[in-house]
C-alpha positions as CSV (number, residue, x, y, z in Angstrom):
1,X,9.2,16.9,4.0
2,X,8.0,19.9,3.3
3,X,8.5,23.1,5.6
4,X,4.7,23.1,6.9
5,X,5.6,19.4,8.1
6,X,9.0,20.7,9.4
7,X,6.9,23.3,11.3
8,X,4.4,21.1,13.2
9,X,6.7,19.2,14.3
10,X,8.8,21.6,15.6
11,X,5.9,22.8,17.3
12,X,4.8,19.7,18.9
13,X,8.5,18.8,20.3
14,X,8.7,22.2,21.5
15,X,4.7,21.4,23.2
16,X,6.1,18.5,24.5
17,X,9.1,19.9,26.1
18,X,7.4,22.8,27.6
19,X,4.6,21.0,29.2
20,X,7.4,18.6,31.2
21,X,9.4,21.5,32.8
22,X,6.2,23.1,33.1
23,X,5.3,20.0,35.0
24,X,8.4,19.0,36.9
25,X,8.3,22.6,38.8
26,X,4.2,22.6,39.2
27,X,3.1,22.3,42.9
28,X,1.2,18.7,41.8
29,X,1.3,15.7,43.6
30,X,3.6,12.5,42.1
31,X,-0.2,10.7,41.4
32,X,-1.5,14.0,39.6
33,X,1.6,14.5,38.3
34,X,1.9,11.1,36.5
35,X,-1.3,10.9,35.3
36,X,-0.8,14.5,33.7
37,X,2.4,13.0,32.0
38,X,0.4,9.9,30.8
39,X,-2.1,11.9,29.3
40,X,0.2,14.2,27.4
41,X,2.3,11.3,25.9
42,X,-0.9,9.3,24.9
43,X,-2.1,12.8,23.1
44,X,1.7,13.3,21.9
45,X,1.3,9.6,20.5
46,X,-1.6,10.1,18.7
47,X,-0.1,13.7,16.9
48,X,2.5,11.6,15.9
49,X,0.6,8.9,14.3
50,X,-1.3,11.4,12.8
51,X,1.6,13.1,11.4
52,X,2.7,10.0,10.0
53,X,-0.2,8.7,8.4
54,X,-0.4,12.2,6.8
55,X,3.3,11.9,6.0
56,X,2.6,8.3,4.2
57,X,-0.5,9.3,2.1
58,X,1.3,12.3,0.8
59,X,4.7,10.3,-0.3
60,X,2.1,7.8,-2.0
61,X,0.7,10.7,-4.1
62,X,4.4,12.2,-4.8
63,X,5.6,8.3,-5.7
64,X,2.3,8.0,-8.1
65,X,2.8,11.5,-10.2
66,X,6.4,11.0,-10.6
67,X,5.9,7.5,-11.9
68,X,3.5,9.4,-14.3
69,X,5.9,11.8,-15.2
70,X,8.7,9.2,-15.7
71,X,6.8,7.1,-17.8
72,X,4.9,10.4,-19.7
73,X,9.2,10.9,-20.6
74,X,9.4,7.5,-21.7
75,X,6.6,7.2,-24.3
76,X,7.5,10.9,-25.4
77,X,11.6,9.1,-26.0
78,X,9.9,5.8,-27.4
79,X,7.8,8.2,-30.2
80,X,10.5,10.3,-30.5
81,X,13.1,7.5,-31.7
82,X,10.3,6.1,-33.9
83,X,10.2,9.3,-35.8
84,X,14.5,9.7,-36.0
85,X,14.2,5.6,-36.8
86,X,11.5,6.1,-39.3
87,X,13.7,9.3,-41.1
88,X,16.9,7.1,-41.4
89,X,15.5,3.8,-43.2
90,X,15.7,4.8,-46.6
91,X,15.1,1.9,-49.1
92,X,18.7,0.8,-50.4
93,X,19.3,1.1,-54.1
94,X,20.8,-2.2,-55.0
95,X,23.3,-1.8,-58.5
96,X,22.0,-3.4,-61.5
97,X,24.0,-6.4,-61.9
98,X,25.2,-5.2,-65.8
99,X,26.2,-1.5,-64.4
100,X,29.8,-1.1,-64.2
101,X,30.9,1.2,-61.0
């Protein structure tokens, strides 16, 4: 995760903890009260699900360029050995059979 992720959430735990305090020491009824609370963790919910879908697209998009990249390395080391490969096989001179070594 990156630190802009690390912020928002942060931000929306700290939200979250704020607003109950702020709500157990309000002058609300239980009834207000809970329905306050039910609203907060359904908008809380939907942050999070929103975090997470953002979360999951962007690992998709990291897992895709570094399966480029790994696969760019791979060709480059496949052409790479072809060229050493290519360098080495020299035709072998076989000895006339009547030449004494």
């Amino acid at each position: 995760m990156d630190n802009r992720n690390d912020s928002l959430f942060a931000f929306l735990l700290g939200a979250v903890v704020g607003a109950a305090v702020a709500l157990l020491y309000a002058p609300k009824t239980g009834k207000e009260t809970r329905a306050h609370l039910k609203k907060l963790s359904e908008d809380f919910v939907d942050s999070a699900e929103d975090f997470g879908e953002e979360v999951k697209v962007k690992g998709k998009k990291l897992f895709a360029e570094g399966k480029a990249k790994v696969s760019e390395v791979v060709e480059k080391g496949k052409n790479s050995l072809k060229i050493k490969k290519s360098s080495v096989e020299q035709p072998v001179v076989e000895p006339e059979e009547d030449t004494i070594v």
